[in-house]
C-alpha positions in Angstrom: 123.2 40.6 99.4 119.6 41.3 98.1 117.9 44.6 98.9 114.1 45.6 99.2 115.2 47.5 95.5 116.0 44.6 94.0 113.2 42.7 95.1 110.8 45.6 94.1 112.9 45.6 90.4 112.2 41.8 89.8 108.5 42.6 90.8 108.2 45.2 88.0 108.0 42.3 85.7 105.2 40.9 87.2 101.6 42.8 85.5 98.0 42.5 86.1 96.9 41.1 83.1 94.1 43.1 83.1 95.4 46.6 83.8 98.8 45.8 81.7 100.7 47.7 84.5 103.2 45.8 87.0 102.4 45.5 90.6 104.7 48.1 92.0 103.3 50.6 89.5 99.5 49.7 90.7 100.8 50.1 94.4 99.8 46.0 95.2 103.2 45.4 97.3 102.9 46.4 100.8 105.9 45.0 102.3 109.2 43.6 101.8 111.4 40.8 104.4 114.6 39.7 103.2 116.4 37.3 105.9 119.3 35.4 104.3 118.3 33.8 101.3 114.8 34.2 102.1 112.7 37.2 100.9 108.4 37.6 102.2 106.5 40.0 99.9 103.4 41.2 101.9 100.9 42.0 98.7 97.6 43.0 97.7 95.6 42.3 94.7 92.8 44.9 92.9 90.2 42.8 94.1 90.0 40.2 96.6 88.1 38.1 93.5 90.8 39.1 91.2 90.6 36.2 88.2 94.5 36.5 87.9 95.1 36.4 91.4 96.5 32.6 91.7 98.9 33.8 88.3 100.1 37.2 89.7 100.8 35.9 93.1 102.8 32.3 91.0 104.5 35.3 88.8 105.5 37.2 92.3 107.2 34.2 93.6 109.1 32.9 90.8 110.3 36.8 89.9 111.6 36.9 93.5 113.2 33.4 93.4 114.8 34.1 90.1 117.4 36.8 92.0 120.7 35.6 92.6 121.1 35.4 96.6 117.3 34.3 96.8 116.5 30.6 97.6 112.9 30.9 98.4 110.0 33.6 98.5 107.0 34.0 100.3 104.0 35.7 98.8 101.4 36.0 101.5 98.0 38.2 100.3 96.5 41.1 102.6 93.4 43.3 101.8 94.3 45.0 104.9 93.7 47.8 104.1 92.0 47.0 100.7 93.8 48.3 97.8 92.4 51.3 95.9 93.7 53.4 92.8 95.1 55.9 95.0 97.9 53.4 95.7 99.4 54.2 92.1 101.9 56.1 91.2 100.5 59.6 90.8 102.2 60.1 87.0 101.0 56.3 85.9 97.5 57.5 87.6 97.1 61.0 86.0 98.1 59.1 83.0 95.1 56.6 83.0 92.8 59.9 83.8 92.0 58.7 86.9 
């Protein structure tokens, strides 16, 4: 059976082009569902103009569907609440001086 890690591990390959860092690093996923062979990511995205967006949020949903036990994924956008650098991972964060 898949778990929320392995879910979160196939996300790691998925980077903002911009930022060259992977969404769980930059804090974007907000919420994992796995039920059967069905797995919703609840996500955010830097900015709700992100230019990426449409490829980060494709790159999501094939990462997911790529897992062995997973037949289909949902990636469903929220800016509630809005995403900000504090989401990152206080290391990756004190690394990039902010």
């Amino acid at each position: 059976m898949v778990s929320e890690k392995d879910v979160r591990k196939a996300l790691r390959k998925v980077k903002d082009p911009e930022l060259n860092l992977d969404v769980v690093v930059l804090g974007l996923v907000y919420g994992i569902e796995i039920q059967d062979s069905h797995a919703r990511v609840t996500m955010s995205l830097t900015t709700p103009f992100c230019p990426a967006g449409n490829q980060i949020v494709e790159e999501a949903k094939a990462a997911v569907e790529a897992l062995e036990g997973i037949d289909t994924a949902e990636i469903e956008l929220t800016f509630d609440p809005p995403w900000s650098p504090d989401r990152i991972d206080p290391i990756i964060r004190s690394a990039l001086g902010i």
